[in-house]
C-alpha positions as CSV (number, residue, x, y, z in Angstrom):
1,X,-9.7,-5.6,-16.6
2,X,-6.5,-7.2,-17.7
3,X,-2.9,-6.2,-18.9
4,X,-1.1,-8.0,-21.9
5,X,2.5,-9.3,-21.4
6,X,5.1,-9.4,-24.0
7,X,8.2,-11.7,-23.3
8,X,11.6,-10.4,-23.4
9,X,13.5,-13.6,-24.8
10,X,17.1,-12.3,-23.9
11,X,15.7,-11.7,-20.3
12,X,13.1,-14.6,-20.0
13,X,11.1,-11.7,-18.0
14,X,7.5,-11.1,-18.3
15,X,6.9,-6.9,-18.7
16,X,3.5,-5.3,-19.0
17,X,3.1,-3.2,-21.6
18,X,0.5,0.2,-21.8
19,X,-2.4,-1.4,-23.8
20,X,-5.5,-1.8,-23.5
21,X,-5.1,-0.2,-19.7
22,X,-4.6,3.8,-18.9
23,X,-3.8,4.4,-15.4
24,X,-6.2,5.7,-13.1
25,X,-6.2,8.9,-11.8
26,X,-6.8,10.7,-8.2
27,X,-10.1,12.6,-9.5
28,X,-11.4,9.1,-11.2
29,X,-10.3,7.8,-7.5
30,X,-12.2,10.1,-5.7
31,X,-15.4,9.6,-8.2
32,X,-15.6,6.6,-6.7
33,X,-16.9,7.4,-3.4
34,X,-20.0,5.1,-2.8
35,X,-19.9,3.5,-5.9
36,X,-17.8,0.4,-7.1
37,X,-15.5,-0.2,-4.2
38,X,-11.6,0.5,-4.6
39,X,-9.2,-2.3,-4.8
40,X,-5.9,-1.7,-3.1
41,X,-2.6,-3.8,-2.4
42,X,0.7,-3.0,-1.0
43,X,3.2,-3.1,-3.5
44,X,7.1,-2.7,-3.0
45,X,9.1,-4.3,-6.0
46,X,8.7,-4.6,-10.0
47,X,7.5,-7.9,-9.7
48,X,4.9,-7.7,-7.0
49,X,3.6,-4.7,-9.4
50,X,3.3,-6.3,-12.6
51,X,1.3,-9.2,-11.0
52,X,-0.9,-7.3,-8.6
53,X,-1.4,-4.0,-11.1
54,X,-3.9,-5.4,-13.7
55,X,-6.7,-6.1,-10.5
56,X,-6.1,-3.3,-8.4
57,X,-7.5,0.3,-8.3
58,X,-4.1,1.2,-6.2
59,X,-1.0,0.2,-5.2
60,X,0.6,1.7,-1.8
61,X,4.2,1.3,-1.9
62,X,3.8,1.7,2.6
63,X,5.9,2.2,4.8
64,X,5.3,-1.6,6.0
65,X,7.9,-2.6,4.0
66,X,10.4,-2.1,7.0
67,X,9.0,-5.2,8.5
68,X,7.9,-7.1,5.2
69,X,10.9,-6.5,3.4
70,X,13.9,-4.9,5.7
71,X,13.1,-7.6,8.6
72,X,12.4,-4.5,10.9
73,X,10.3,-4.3,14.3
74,X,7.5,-1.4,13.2
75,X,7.8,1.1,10.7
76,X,9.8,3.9,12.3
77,X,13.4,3.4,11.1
78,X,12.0,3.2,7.6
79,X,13.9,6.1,5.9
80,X,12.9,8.4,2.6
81,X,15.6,6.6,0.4
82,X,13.7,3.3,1.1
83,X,10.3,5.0,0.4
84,X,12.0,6.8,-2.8
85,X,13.2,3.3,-4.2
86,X,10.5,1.2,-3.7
87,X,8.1,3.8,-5.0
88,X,10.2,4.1,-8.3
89,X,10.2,0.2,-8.7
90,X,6.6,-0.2,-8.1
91,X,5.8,2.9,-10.9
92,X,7.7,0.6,-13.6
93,X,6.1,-2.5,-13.0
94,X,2.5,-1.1,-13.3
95,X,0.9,0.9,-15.9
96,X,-3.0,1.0,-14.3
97,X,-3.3,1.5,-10.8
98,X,-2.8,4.7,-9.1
99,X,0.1,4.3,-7.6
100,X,0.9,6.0,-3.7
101,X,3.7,6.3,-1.7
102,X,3.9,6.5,2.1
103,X,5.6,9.1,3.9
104,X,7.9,7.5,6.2
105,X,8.2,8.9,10.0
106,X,10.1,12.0,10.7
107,X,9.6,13.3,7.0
108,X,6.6,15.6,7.5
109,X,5.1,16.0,10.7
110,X,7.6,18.9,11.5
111,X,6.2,21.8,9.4
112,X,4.2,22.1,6.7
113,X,7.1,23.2,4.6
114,X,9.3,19.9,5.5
115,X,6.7,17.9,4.4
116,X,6.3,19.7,1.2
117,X,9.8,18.9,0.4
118,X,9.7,15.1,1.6
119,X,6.1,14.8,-0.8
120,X,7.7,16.9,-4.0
121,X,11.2,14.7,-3.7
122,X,8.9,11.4,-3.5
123,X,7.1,13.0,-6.6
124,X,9.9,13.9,-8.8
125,X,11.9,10.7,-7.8
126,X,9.3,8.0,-8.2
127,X,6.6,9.1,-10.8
128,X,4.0,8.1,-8.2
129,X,0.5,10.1,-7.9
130,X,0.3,11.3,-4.5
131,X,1.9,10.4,-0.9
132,X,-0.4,8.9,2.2
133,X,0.1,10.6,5.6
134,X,-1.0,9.4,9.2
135,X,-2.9,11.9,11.5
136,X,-5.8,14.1,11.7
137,X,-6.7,17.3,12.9
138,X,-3.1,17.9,13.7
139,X,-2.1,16.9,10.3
140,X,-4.8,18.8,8.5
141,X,-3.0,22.5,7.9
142,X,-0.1,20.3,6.0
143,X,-2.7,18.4,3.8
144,X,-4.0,21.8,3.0
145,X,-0.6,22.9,1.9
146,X,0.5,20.1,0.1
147,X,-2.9,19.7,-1.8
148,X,-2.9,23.9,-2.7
149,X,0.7,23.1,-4.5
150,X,-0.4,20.2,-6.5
151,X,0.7,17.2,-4.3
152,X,-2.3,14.8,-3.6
153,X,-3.1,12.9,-0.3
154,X,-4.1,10.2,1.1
155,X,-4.8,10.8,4.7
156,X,-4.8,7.9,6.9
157,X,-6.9,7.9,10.5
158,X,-7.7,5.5,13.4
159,X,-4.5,3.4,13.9
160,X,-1.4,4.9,12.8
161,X,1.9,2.7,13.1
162,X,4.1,5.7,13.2
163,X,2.2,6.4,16.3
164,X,2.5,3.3,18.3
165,X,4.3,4.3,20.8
166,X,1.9,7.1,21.7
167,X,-1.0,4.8,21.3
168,X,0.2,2.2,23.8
169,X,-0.1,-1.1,20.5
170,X,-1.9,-1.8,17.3
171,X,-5.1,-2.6,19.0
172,X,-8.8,-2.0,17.6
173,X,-9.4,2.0,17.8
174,X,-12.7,4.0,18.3
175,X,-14.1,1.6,21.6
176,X,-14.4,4.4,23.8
177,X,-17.2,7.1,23.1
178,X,-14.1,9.7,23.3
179,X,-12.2,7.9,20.9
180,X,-14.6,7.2,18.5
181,X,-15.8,11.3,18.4
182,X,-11.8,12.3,18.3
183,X,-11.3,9.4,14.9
184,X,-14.2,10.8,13.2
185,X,-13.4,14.5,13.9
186,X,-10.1,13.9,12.3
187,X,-11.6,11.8,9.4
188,X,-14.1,15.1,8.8
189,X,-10.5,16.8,8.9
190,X,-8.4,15.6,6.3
191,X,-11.2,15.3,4.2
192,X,-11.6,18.9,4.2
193,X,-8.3,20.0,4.1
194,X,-8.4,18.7,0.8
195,X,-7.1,15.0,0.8
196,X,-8.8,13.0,-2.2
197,X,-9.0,9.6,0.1
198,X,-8.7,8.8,3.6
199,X,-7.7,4.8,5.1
200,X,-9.0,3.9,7.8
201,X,-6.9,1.4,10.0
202,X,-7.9,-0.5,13.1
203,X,-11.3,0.8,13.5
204,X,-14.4,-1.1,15.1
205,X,-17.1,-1.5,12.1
206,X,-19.7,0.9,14.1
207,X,-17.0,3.8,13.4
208,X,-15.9,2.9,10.1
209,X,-19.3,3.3,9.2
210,X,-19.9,6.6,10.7
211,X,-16.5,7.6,8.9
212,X,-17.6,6.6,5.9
213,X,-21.3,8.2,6.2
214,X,-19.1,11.5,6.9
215,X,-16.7,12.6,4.8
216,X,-17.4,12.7,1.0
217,X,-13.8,10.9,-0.1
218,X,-13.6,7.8,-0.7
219,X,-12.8,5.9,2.8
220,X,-10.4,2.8,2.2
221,X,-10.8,0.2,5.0
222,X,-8.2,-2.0,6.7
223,X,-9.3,-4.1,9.9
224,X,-12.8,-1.7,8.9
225,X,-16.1,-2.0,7.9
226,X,-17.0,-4.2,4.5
227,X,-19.3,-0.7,3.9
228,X,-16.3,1.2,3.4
229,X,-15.2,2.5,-0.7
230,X,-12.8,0.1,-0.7
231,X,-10.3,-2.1,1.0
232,X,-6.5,-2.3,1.6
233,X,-4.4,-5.6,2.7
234,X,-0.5,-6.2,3.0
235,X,-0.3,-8.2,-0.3
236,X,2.3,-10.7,1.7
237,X,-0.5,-11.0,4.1
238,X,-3.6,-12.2,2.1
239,X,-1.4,-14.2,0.2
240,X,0.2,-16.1,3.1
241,X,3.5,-15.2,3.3
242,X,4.0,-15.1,6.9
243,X,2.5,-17.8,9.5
244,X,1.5,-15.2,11.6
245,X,-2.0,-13.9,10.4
246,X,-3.5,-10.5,11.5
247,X,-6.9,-11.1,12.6
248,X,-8.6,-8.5,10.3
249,X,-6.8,-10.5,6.8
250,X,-8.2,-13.1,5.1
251,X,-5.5,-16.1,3.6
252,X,-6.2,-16.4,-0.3
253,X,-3.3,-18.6,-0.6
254,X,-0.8,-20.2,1.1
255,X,2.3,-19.1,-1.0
256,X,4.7,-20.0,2.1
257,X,3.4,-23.6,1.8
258,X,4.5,-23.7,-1.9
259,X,7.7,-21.8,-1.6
260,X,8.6,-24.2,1.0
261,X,8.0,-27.4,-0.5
262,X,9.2,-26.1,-4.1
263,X,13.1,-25.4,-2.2
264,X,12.9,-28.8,-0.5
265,X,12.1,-29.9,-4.0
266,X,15.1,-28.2,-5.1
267,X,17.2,-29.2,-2.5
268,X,16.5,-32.8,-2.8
269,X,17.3,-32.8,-6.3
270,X,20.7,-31.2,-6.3
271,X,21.5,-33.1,-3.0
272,X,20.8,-36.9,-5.3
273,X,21.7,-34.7,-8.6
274,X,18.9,-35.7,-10.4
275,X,19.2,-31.4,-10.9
276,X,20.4,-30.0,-13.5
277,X,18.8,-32.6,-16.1
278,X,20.0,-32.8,-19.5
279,X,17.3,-30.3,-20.3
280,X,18.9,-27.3,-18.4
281,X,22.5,-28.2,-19.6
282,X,23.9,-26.6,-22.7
283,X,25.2,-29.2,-25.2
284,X,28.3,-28.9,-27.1
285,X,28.1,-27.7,-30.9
C-alpha cells in the first residue's frame, strides 16, 4: 500500500494525508497470527513517521530512543515525558500503522494500579493504540488489568533492556534448557493474560519457534526466528545510521555514508562560496 502527500508551499513540508489508507487496528493486528507477517519499525519523530508509515503494519515509538536519540547508555533513564512526546509526534506523522508506545522503566512494574495510570496518561496524551511492556509471568496480573479496562498490550519476552542489569548483558536468551522452559512459560503468560501481541527479543531460533508454535498472538521477532508473525528492527539500525551493527540487523542502506559526504559537500561549498548560488538568493524587485 501507499500514502499520498500533499505539499504545503508556505512550509515546503511534505504531510500525509488520510486517503486511500485507514489505520490498522489491534484486532486486525492480532488476525494476523500465522498469516501475512507483520511489518514493524521504531519510530520516534514526525518525519521518521511519515516516511516509514505507508510500509509498516506498526510503528513502536520504544523506549530505545534514550540511546538513538538522547545519546544515553541503555534505556533506563528514559522518562514518561520522553515516551509521552515522542509517541504524540509519531501519531501525527502517520495515518496507517498501528501505532505503540513503550512503557519506560519504573512506570509500571510497581502495581497493577501504577501501571494503569502510566498506560491511560500515554493513551490520552499521544492518541497511540496500546503500550508494550517487558516481562512475563511476573507481569501477567498487570496485562490482565490493563487489557479488562480497555488499554491494549504488547507484551515483550526473552531479552528485556529494562532488565539488563539483572540479566548480566544483551546476550542471546533461551540457550539453557531452564531458560528456554522459563521464556516460553512467560510467552504462554502474557498471551493469556490477554495481550493482543507478544515481541520476542534475543531469542535463539529453536525457541522462537516453540514461542511462536505456542501462543495464539501474533509473535513479532527481533534477533528471532524468520517463522515468527512478523519482525521488528531499530529503523536507525537497518538503515545504517550507526557504524556499529547488531549482529541480528540487516544494513538496507548506508544513510551515514550519504549524510556524511552530503555535509562535506556542504562544507566545501560554503568554505570556497560557491554556496549560496544565485539560485538560493532572493533578488531585488
Amino acid at each position: 500500500m501507499s500514502t499520498t502527500y500533499t505539499i504545503d508551499t508556505a512550509t515546503s513540508r511534505a504531510h500525509p494525508t488520510p486517503a486511500p489508507m485507514k489505520r490498522l487496528t489491534v484486532p486486525a493486528v492480532r488476525a494476523r497470527k500465522g498469516g501475512e507477517p507483520l511489518v514493524m519499525l521504531t519510530a520516534y519523530t514526525v518525519r521518521m513517521a511519515q516516511l516509514l508509515d505507508p510500509h509498516c503494519d506498526i510503528l513502536l515509538v520504544g523506549d530505545s530512543l534514550g540511546q538513538v536519540i538522547y545519546g544515553l547508555p541503555s534505556t533506563l533513564p528514559v522518562s514518561l515525558d520522553m515516551m509521552c512526546a515522542h509517541g504524540a509526534a509519531v501519531v501525527r506523522g502517520s495515518y496507517h500503522a498501528l501505532v505503540i508506545v513503550d512503557m519506560p522503566f519504573g512506570s509500571y512494574e510497581a502495581s497493577p494500579e501504577q501501571a494503569f495510570a502510566s498506560a491511560s496518561r500515554i493513551l490520552a496524551e499521544t492518541g497511540a493504540a496500546g503500550v508494550k511492556l517487558e516481562g512475563g509471568e511476573t507481569m501477567a496480573p498487570t496485562i490482565a488489568f490493563l487489557t479488562a479496562r480497555g488499554i491494549p498490550v504488547m507484551a515483550h519476552v526473552g531479552l528485556t533492556p529494562q532488565s539488563v542489569n539483572a540479566l548480566g548483558g544483551y546476550g542471546a536468551r533461551g540457550r539453557s534448557n531452564e531458560e528456554h522452559s522459563q521464556i516460553v512459560a512467560d510467552a504462554r503468560a502474557v498471551a493469556a493474560a490477554g495481550a493482543f501481541s507478544v515481541v520476542a527479543e534475543g531469542v535463539i531460533e529453536p525457541l522462537a519457534r516453540a514461542i511462536t508454535a505456542e501462543v495464539s498472538c501474533p509473535v513479532i521477532g527481533i534477533g528471532a526466528s524468520p517463522v515468527c508473525d512478523g519482525q521488528v528492527l531499530v529503523a536507525e539500525d537497518m538503515l545504517g545510521l550507526f557504524e556499529r551493527t547488531p549482529r541480528f540487523v540487516k544494513r538496507y542502506a548506508d544513510m551515514a555514508g550519504l549524510i556524511g559526504n552530503a555535509v562535506a559537500t556542504y562544507a566545501d561549498e560554503v568554505r570556497s562560496r560557491a554556496f549560496p548560488g544565485s539560485e538560493q538568493v532572493y533578488a531585488p524587485k
